[in-house]
CHARMM-style PDB file with segment names, atoms N, HN, CA, C and O in Angstrom:
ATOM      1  N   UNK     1    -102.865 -80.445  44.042  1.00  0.00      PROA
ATOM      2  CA  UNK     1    -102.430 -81.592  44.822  1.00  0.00      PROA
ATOM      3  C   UNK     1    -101.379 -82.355  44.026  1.00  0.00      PROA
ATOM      4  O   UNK     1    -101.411 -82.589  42.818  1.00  0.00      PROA
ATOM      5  N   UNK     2    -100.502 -82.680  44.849  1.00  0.00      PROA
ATOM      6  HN  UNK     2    -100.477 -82.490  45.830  1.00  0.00      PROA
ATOM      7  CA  UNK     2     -98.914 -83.628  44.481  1.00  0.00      PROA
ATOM      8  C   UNK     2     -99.702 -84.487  44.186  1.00  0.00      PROA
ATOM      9  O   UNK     2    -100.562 -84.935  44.945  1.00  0.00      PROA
ATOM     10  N   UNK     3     -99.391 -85.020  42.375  1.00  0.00      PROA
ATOM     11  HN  UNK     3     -98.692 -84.656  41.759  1.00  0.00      PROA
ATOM     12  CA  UNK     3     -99.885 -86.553  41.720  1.00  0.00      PROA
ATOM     13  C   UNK     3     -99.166 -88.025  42.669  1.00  0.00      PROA
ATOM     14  O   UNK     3     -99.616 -89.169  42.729  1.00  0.00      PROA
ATOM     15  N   UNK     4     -97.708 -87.341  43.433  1.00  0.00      PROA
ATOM     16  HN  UNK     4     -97.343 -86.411  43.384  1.00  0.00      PROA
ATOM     17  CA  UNK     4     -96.757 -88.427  44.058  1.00  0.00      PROA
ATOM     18  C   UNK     4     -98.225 -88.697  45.495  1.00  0.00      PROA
ATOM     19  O   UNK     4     -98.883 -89.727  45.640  1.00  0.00      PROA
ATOM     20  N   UNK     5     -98.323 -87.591  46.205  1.00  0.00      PROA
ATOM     21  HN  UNK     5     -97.788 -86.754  46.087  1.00  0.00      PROA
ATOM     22  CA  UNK     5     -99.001 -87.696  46.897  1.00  0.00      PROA
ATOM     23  C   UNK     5    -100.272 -88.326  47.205  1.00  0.00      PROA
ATOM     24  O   UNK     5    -100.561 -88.823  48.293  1.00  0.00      PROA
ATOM     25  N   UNK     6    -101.005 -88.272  46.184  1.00  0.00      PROA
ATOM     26  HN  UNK     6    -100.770 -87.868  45.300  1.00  0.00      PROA
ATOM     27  CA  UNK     6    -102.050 -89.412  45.736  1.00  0.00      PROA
ATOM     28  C   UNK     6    -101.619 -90.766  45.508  1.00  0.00      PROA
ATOM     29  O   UNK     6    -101.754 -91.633  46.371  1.00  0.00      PROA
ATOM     30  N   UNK     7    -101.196 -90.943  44.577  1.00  0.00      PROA
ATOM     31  HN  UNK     7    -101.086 -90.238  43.876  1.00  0.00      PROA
ATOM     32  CA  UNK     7    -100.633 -92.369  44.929  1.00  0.00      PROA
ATOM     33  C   UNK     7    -100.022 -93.028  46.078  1.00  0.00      PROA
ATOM     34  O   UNK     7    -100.274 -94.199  46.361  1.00  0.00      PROA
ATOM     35  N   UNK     8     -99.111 -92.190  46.834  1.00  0.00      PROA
ATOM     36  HN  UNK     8     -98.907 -91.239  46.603  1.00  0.00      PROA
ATOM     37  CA  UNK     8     -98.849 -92.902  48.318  1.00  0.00      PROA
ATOM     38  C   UNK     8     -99.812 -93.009  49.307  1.00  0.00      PROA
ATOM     39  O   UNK     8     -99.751 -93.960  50.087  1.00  0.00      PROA
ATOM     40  N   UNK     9    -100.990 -91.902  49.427  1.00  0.00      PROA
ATOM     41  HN  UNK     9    -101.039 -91.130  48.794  1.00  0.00      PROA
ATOM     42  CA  UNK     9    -102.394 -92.117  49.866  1.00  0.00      PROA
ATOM     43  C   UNK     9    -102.816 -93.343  49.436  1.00  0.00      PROA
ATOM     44  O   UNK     9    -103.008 -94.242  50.256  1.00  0.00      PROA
ATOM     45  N   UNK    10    -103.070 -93.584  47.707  1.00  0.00      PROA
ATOM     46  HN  UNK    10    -102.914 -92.854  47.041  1.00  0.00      PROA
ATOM     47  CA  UNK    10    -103.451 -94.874  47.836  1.00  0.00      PROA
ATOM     48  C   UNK    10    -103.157 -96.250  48.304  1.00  0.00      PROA
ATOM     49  O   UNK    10    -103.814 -97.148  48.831  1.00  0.00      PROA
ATOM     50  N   UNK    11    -101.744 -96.065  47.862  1.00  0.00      PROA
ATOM     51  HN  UNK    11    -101.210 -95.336  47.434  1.00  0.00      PROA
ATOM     52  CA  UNK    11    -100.990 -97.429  47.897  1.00  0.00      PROA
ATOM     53  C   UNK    11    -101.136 -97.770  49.568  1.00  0.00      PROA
ATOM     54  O   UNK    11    -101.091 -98.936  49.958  1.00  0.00      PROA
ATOM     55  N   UNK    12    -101.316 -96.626  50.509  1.00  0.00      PROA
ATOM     56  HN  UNK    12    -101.353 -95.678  50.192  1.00  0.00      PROA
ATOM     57  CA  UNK    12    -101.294 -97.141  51.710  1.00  0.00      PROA
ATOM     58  C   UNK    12    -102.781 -97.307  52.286  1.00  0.00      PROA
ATOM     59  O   UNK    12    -102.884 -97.610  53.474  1.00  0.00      PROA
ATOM     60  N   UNK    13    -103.636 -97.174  51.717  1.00  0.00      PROA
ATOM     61  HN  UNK    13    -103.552 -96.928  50.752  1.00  0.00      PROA
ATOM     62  CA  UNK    13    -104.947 -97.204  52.000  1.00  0.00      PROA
ATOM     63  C   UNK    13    -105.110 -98.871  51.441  1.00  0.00      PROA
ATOM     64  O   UNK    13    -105.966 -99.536  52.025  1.00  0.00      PROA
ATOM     65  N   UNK    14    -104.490 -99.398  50.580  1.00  0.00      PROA
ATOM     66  HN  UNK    14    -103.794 -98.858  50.106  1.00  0.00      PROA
ATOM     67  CA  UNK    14    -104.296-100.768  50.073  1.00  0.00      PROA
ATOM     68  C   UNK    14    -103.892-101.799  50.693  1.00  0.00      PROA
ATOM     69  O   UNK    14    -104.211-102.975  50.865  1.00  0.00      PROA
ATOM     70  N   UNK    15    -102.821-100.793  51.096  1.00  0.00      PROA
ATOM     71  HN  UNK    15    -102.563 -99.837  50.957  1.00  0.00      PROA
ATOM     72  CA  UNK    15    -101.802-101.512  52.334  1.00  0.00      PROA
ATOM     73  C   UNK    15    -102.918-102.134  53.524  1.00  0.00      PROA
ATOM     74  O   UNK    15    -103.152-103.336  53.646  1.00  0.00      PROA
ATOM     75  N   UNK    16    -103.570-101.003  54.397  1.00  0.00      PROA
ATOM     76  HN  UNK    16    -103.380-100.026  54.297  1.00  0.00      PROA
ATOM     77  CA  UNK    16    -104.172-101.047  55.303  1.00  0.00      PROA
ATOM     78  C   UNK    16    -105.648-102.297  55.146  1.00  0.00      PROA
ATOM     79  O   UNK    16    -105.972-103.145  55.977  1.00  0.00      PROA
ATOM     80  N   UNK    17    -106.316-101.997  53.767  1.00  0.00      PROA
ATOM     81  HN  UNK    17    -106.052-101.308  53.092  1.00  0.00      PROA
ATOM     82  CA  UNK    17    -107.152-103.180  53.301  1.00  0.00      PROA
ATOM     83  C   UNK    17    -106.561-104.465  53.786  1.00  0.00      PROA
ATOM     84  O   UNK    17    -106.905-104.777  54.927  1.00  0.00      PROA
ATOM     85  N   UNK    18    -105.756-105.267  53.174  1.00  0.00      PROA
ATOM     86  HN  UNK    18    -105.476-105.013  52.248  1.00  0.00      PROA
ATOM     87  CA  UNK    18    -104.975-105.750  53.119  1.00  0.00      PROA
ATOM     88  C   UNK    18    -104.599-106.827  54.615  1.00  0.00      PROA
ATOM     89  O   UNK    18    -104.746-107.993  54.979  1.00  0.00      PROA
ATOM     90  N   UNK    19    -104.146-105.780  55.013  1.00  0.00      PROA
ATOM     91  HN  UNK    19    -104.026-104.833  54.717  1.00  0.00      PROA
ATOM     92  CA  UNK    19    -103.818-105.977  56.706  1.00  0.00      PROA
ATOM     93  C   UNK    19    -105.412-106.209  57.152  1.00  0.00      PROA
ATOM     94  O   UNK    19    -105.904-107.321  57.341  1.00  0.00      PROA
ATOM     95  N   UNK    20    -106.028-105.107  57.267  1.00  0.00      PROA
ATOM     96  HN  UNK    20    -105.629-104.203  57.114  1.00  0.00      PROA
ATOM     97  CA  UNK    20    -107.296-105.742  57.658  1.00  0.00      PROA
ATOM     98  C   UNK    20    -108.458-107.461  57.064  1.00  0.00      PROA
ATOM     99  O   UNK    20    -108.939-108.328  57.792  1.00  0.00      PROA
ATOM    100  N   UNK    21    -108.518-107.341  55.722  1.00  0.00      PROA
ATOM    101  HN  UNK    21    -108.127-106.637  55.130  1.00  0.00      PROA
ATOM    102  CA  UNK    21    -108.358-109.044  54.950  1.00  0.00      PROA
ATOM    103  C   UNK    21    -107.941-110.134  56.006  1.00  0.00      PROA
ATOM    104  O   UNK    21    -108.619-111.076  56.418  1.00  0.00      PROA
ATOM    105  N   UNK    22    -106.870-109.833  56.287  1.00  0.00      PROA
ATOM    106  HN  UNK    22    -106.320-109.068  55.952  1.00  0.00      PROA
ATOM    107  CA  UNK    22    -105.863-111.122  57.046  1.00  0.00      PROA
ATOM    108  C   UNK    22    -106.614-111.079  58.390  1.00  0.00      PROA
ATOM    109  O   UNK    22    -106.780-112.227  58.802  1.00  0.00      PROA
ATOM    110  N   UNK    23    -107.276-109.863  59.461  1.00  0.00      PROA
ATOM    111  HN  UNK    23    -107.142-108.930  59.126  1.00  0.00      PROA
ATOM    112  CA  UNK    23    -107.986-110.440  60.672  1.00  0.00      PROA
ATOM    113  C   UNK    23    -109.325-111.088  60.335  1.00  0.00      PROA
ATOM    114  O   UNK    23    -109.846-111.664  61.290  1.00  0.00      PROA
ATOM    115  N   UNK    24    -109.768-111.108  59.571  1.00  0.00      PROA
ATOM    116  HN  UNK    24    -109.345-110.640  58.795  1.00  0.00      PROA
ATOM    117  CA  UNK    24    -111.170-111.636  58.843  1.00  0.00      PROA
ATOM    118  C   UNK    24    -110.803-112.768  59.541  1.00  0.00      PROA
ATOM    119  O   UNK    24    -109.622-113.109  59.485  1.00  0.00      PROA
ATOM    120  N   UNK    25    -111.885-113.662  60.436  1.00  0.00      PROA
ATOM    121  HN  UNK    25    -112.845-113.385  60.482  1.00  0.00      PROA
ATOM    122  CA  UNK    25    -112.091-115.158  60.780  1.00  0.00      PROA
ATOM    123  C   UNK    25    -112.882-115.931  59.334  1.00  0.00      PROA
ATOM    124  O   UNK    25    -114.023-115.531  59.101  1.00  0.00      PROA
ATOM    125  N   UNK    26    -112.492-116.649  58.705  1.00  0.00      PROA
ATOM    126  HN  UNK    26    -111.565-116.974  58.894  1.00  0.00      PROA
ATOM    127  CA  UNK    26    -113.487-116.957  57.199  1.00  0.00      PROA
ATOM    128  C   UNK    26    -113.570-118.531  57.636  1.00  0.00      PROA
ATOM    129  O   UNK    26    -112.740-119.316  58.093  1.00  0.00      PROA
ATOM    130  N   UNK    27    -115.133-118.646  57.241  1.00  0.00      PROA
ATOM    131  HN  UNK    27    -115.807-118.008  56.869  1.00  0.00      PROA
ATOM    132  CA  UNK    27    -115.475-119.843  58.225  1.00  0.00      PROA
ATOM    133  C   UNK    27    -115.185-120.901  57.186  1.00  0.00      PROA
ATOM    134  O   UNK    27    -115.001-120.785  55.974  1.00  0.00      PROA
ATOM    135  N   UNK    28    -115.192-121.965  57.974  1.00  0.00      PROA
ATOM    136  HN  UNK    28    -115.342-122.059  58.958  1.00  0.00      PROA
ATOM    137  CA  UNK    28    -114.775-123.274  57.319  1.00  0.00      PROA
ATOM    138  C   UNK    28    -115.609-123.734  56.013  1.00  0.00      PROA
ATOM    139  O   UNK    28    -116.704-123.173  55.987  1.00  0.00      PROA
ATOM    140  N   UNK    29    -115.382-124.622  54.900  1.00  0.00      PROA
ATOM    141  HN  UNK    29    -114.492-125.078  54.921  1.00  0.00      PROA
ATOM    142  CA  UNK    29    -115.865-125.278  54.028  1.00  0.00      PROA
ATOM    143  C   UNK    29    -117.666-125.841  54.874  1.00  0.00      PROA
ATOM    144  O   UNK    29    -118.794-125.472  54.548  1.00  0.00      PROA
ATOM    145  N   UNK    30    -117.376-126.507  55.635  1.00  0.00      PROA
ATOM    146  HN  UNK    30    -116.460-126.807  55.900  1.00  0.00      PROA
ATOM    147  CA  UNK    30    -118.136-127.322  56.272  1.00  0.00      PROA
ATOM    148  C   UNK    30    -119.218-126.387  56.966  1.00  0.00      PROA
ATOM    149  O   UNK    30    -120.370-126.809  57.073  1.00  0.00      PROA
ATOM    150  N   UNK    31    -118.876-125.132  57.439  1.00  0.00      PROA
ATOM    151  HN  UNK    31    -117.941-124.789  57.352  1.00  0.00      PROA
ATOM    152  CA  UNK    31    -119.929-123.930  57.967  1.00  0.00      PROA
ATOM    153  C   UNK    31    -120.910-123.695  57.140  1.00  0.00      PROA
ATOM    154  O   UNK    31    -122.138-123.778  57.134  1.00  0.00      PROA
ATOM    155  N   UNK    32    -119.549-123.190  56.019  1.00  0.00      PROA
ATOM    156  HN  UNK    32    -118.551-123.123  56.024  1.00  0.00      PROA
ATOM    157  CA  UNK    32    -120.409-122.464  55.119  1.00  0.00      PROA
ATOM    158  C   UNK    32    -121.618-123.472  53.961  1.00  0.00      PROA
ATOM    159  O   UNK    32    -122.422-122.877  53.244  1.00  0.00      PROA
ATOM    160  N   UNK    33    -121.545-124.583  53.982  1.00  0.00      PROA
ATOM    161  HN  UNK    33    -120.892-125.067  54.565  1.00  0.00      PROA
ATOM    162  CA  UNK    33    -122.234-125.744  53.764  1.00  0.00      PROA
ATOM    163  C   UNK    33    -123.580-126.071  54.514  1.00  0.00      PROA
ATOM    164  O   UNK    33    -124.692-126.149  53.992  1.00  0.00      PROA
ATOM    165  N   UNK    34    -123.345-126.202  55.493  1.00  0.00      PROA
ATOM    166  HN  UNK    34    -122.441-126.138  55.917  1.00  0.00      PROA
ATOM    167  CA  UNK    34    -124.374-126.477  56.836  1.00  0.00      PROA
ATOM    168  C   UNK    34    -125.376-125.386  56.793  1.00  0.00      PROA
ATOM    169  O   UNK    34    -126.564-125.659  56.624  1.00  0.00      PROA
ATOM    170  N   UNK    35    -124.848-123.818  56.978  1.00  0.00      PROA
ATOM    171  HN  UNK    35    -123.883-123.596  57.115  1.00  0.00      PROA
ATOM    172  CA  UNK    35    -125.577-122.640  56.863  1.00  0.00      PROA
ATOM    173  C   UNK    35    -126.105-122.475  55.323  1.00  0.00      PROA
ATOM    174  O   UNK    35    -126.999-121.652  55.122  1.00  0.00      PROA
ATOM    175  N   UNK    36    -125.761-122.970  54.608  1.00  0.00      PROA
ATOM    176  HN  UNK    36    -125.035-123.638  54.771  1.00  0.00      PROA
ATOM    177  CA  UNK    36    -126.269-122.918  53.208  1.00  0.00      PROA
ATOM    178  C   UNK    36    -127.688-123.781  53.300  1.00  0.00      PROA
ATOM    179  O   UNK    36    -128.720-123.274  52.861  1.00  0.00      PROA
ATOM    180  N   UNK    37    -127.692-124.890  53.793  1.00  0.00      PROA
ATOM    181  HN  UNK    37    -126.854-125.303  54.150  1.00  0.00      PROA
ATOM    182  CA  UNK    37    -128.602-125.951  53.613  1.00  0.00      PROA
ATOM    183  C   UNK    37    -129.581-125.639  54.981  1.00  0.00      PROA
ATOM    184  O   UNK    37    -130.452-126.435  55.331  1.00  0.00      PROA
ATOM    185  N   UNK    38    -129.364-124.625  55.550  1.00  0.00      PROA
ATOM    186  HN  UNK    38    -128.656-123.978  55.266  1.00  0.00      PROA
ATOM    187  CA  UNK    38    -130.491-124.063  56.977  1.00  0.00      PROA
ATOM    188  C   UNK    38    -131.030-122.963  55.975  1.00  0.00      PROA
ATOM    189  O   UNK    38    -132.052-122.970  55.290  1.00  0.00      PROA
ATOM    190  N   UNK    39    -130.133-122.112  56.087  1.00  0.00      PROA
ATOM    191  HN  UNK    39    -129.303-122.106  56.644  1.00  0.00      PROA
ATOM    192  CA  UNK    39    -131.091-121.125  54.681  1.00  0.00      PROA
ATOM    193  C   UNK    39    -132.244-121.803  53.845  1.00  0.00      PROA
ATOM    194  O   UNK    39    -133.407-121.463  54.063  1.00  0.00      PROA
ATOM    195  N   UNK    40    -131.857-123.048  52.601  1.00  0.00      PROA
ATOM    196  HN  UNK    40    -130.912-123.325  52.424  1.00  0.00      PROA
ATOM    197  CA  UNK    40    -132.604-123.142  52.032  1.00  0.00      PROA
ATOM    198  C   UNK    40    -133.557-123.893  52.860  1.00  0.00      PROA
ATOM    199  O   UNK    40    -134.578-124.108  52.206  1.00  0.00      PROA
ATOM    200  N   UNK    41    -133.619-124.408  54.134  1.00  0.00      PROA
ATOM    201  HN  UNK    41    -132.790-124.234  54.665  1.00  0.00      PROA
ATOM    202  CA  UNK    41    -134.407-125.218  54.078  1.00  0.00      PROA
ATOM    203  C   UNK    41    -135.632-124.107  55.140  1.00  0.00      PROA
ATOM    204  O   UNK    41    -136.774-124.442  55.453  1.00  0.00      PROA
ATOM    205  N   UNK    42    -135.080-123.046  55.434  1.00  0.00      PROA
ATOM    206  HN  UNK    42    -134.151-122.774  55.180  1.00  0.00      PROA
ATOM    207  CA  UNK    42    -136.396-122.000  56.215  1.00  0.00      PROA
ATOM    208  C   UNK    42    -136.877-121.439  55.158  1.00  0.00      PROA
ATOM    209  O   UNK    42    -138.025-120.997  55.184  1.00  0.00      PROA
ATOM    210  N   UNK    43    -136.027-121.342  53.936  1.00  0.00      PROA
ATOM    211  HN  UNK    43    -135.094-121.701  53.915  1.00  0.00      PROA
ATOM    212  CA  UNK    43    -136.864-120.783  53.188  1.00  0.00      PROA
ATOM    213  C   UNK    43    -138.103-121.853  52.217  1.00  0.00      PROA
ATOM    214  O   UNK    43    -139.164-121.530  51.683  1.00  0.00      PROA
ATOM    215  N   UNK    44    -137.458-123.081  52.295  1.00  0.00      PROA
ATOM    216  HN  UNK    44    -136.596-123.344  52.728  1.00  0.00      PROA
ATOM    217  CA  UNK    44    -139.231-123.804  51.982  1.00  0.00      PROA
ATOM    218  C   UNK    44    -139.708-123.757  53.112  1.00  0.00      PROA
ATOM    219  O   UNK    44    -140.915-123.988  53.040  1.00  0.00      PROA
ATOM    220  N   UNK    45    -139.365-123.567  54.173  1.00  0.00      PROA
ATOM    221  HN  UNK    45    -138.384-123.378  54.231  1.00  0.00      PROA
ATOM    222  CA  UNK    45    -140.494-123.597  55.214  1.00  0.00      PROA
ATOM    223  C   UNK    45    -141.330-122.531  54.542  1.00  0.00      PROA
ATOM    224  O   UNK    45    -142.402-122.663  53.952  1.00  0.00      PROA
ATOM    225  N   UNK    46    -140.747-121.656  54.717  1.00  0.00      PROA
ATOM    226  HN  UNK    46    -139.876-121.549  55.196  1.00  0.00      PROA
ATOM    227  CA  UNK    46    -141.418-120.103  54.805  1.00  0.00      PROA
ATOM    228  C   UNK    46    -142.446-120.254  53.740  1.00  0.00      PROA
ATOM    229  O   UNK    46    -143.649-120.039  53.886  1.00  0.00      PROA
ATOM    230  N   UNK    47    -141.855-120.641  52.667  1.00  0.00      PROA
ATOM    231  HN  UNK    47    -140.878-120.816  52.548  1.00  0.00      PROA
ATOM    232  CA  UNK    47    -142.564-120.559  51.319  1.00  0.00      PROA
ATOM    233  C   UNK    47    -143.861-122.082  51.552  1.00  0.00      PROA
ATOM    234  O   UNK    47    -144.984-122.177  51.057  1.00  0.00      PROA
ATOM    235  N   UNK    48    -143.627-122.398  51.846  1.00  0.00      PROA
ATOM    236  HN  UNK    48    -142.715-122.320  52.248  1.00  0.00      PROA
ATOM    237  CA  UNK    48    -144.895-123.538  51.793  1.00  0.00      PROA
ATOM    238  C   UNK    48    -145.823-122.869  53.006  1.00  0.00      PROA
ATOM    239  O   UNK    48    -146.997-122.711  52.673  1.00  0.00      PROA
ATOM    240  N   UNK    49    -145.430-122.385  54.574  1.00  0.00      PROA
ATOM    241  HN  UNK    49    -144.476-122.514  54.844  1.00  0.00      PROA
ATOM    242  CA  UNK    49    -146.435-121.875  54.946  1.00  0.00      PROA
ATOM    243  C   UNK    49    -147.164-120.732  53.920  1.00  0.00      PROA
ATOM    244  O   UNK    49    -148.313-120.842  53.492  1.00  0.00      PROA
ATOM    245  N   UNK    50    -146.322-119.712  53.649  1.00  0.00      PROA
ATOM    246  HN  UNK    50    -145.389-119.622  53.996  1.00  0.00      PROA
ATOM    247  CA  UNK    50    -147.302-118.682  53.008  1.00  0.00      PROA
ATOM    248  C   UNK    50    -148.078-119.098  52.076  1.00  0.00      PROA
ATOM    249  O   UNK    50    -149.213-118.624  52.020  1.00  0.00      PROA
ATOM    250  N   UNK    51    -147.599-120.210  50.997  1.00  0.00      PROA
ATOM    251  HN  UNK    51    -146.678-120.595  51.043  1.00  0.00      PROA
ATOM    252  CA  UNK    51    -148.322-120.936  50.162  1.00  0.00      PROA
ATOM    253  C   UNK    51    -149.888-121.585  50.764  1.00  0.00      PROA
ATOM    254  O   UNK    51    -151.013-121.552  50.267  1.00  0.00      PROA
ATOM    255  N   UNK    52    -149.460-122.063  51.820  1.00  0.00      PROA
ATOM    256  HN  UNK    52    -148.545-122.090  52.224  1.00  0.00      PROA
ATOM    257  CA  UNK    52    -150.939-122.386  52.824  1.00  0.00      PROA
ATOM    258  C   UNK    52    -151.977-121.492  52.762  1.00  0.00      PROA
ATOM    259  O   UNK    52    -153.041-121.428  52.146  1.00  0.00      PROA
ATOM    260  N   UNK    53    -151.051-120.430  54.024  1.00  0.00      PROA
ATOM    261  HN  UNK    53    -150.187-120.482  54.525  1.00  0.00      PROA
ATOM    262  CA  UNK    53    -151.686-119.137  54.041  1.00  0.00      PROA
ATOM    263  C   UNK    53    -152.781-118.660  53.027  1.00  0.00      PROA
ATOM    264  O   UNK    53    -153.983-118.681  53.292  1.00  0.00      PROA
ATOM    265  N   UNK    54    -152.230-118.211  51.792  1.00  0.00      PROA
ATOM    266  HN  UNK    54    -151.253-118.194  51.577  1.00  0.00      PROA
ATOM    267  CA  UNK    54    -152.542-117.545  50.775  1.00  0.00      PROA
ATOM    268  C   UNK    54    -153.557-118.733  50.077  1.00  0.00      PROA
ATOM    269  O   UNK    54    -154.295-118.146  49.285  1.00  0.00      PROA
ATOM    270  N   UNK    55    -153.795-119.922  50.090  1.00  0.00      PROA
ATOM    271  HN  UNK    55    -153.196-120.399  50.733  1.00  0.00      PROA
ATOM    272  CA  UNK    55    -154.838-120.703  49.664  1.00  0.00      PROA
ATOM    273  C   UNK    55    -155.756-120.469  51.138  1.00  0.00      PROA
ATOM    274  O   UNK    55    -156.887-120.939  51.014  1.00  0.00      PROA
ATOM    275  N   UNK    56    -155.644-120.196  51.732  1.00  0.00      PROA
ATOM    276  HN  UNK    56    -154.725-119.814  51.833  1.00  0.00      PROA
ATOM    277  CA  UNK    56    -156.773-120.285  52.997  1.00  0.00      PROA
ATOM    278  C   UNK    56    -157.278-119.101  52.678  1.00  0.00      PROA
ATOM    279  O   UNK    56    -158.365-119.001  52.110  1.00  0.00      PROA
ATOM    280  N   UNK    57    -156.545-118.085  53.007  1.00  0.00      PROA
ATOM    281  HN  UNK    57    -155.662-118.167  53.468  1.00  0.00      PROA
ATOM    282  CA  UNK    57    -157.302-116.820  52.564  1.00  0.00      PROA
ATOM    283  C   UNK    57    -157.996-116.391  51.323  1.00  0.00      PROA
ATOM    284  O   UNK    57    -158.758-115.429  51.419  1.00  0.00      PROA
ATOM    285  N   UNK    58    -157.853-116.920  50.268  1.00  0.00      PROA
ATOM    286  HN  UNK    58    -157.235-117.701  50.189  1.00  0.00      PROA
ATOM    287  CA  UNK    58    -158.637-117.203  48.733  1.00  0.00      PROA
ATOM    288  C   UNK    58    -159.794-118.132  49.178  1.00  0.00      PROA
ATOM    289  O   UNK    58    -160.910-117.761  48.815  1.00  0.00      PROA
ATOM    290  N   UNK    59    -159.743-118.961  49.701  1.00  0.00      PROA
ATOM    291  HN  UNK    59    -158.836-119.263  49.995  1.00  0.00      PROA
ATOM    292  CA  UNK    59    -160.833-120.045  49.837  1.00  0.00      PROA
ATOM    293  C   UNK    59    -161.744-119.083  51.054  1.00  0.00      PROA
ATOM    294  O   UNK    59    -162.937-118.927  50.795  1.00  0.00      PROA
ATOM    295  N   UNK    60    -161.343-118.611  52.022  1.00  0.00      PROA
ATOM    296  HN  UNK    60    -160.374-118.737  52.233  1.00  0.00      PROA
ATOM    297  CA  UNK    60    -161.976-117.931  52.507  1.00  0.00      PROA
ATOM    298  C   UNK    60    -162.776-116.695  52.144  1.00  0.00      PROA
ATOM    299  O   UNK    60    -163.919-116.480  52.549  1.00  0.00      PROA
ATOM    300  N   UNK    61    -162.160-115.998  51.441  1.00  0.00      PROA
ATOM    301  HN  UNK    61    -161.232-116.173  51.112  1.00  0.00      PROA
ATOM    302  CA  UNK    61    -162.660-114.480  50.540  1.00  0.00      PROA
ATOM    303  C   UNK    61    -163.715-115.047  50.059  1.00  0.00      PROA
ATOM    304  O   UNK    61    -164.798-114.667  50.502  1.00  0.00      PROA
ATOM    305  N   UNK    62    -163.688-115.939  49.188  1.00  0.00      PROA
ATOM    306  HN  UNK    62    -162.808-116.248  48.828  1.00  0.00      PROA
ATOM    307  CA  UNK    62    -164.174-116.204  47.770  1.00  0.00      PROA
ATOM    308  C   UNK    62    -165.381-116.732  48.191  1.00  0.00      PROA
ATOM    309  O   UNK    62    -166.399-116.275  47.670  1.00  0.00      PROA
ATOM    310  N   UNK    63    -165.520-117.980  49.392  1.00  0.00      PROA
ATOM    311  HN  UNK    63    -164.693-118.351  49.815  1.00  0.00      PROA
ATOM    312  CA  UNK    63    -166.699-118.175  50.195  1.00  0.00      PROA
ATOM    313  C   UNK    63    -167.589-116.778  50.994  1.00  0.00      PROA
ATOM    314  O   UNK    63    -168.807-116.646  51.106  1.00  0.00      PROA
ATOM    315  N   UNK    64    -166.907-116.207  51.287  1.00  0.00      PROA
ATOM    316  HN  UNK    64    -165.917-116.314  51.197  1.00  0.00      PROA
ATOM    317  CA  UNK    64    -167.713-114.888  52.384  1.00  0.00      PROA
ATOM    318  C   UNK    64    -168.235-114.263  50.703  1.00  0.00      PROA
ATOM    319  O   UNK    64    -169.447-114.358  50.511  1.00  0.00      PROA
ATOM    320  N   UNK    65    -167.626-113.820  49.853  1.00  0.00      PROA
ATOM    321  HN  UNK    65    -166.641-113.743  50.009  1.00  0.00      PROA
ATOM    322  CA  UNK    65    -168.073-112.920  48.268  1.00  0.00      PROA
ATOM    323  C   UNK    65    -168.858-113.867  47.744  1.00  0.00      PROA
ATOM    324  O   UNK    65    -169.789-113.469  47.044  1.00  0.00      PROA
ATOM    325  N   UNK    66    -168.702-115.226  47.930  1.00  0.00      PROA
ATOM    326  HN  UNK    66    -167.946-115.549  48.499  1.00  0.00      PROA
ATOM    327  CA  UNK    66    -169.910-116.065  46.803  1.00  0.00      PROA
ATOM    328  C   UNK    66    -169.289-116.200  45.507  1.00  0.00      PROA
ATOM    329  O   UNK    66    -170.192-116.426  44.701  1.00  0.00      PROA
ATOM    330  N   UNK    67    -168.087-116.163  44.891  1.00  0.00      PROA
ATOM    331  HN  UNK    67    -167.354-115.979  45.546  1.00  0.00      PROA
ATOM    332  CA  UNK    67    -168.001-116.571  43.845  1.00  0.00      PROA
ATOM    333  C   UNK    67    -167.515-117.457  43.469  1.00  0.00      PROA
ATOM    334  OT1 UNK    67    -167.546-117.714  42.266  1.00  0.00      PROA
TER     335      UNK     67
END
């Protein structure tokens, strides 16, 4: 294989990246903020229910076993 040939493969496969980059919609400062602070805040949800959870079910075991 032509070494020229590889490189113009690449350079246009770069090219094409590139071009594609620029249709990307990239969301605003303010999105990506808002969705940051919904994330963390399902994830204390999440984490304090299972935290529940997982003390109910210990308190429960441990009563039905007796120890």
């Amino acid at each position: 294989m032509d070494a020229k040939f590889g490189f113009r493969k690449f350079f246009s496969f770069i090219a094409d990246v590139r071009g594609e980059v620029d249709k990307i919609s990239w969301p605003s400062r303010k999105e990506v903020v808002l969705t940051t602070i919904v994330v963390f805040v399902i994830a204390l949800m999440a984490s304090l229910f299972f935290a529940i959870v997982d003390t109910a079910w210990y308190k429960i075991i441990h009563t039905v076993i007796g120890r």
